[in-house]
Structure formats: structure tokens, C-alpha cells
C-alpha positions, 0 to 999 in steps of 0.5 A: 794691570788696569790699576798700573795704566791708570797710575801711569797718566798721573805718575808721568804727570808728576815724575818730574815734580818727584825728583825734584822734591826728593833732590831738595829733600822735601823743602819744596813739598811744603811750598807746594801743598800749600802753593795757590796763586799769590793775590798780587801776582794774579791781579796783575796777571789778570790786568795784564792778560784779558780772560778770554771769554768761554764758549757755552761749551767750555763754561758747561765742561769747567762748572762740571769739572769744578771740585774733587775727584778720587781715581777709581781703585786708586789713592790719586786725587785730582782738584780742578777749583773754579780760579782755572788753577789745578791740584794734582795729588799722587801718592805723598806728593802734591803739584799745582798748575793752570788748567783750561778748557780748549775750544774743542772742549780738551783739558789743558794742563799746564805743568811747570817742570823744572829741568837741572842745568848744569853749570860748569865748575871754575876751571875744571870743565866739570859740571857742578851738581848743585846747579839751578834748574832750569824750568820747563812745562808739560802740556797734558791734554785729555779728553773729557768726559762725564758719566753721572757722578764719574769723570773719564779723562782720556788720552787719545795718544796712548788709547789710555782712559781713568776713570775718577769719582767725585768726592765730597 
């Protein structure tokens, strides 16, 4: 039981971003395990947008959530790196998105979802399957919290916590 609550924070998480590597067959998985931020698009997306400056608070929460973590009893693995992007790993399938410390010291992540739009058929009235999706975000928010070398993300909405351990 207790393995089924922990894998449901990171399934949900991902249950959009599974079907829609297996509606493409897997040619998005590979993009994906390999997605990081382009260095163009981050330079201007930094020019654009100031960084806001962290509170003592959130710089002592993102330097100690910096790196790898195993969920506890689990295979899913979980990689906060120090540029504030997010690798989320379940299963065989991987997802990459921001993430940010809140100034009441939450994590935030961010993940992009896409959502099938349906297009409607040239004059029959019917929608095509093969339509562009459409993206959406899933904002996760989790409390966080550290015992020794143990990680507990916690969802005040369900009373769910899992536990992770940091790896290597």
C-alpha cells in the first residue's frame, strides 16, 4: 500500500507525458531524455526576464536540493540540478521542466503537458485523430523537507508524503 501512495505523486505527475510518448510511438522519448535548456534560448530568456533574487530561505532549500534522489522502496528518481531545471524519471519514461523554491519555502514545478486538440475533418464534421496538441502546465507544489541524507516532498492537498534518498 505504501509503495502504491508513493508512486502515485510521480505517476500523476507523468500520466500525461506517458501518453503522449506512447501516442508518438516513442519519438519523443528520446528528445526527451536528452532535453536540457538550449543555450540560445536561455540567454535570452535570461536577458529577457531578470532572475529574482532568492531569500536566505530559498537559496538554503535549492543548494540542499541540488542532485539525485531515489524514491524510497522505488525505482523513480527524481534530479533538481543547480540551472532551476527538473528531471523527473518513472519507470522508462523520463520528463524535464523548471522548477523554483516559493518564498514559503515550497517546491514549484512547472510541467509542460500537451493536450490533444481536435481539428475538425474537411467538411464532414468529424474531428481528425491526428490533430496538434495543444500544451498545457501542471503546476506541482510539495512541501519540502530534509532528514539527514533523506528528502520528504509532501502534499498537503491529499496528506501524501514520499520519502526519497539521495544517490551518488
Amino acid at each position: 500500500m505504501e509503495r502504491e501512495t508513493m508512486q502515485q505523486w510521480v505517476t500523476a505527475a507523468l500520466v500525461t507525458g506517458a501518453a503522449l510518448v506512447a501516442s508518438q510511438r516513442g519519438a519523443l522519448a528520446g528528445e526527451m531524455a536528452t532535453a536540457s535548456p538550449p543555450a540560445v534560448a536561455t540567454a535570452q530568456a535570461t536577458a529577457a526576464v531578470p532572475t529574482p533574487r532568492l531569500s536566505a530561505r530559498q537559496r538554503k532549500i535549492r543548494e540542499a536540493l541540488v542532485g539525485r534522489w531515489k524514491l524510497e522502496d522505488g525505482e523513480d528518481e527524481l534530479e533538481f540540478r543547480p540551472d532551476g531545471w527538473f528531471v523527473g524519471k518513472s519507470h522508462s519514461m523520463e520528463m524535464t521542466a523548471k522548477y523554483e523554491i516559493s518564498a514559503d519555502g515550497k517546491l514549484i514545478i512547472d510541467l509542460g503537458l500537451p493536450v490533444p486538440r481536435k481539428a475538425q475533418g474537411a467538411g464532414t464534421g468529424q474531428a481528425e485523430s491526428n490533430a496538434t496538441p495543444t500544451p498545457r502546465t501542471l503546476r506541482v507544489v510539495r512541501e519540502v523537507r530534509f532528514k539527514g541524507n533523506k528528502l520528504v516532498l509532501h502534499d498537503r492537498d491529499s496528506g501524501q508524503s514520499f520519502r526519497y534518498r539521495r544517490l551518488p
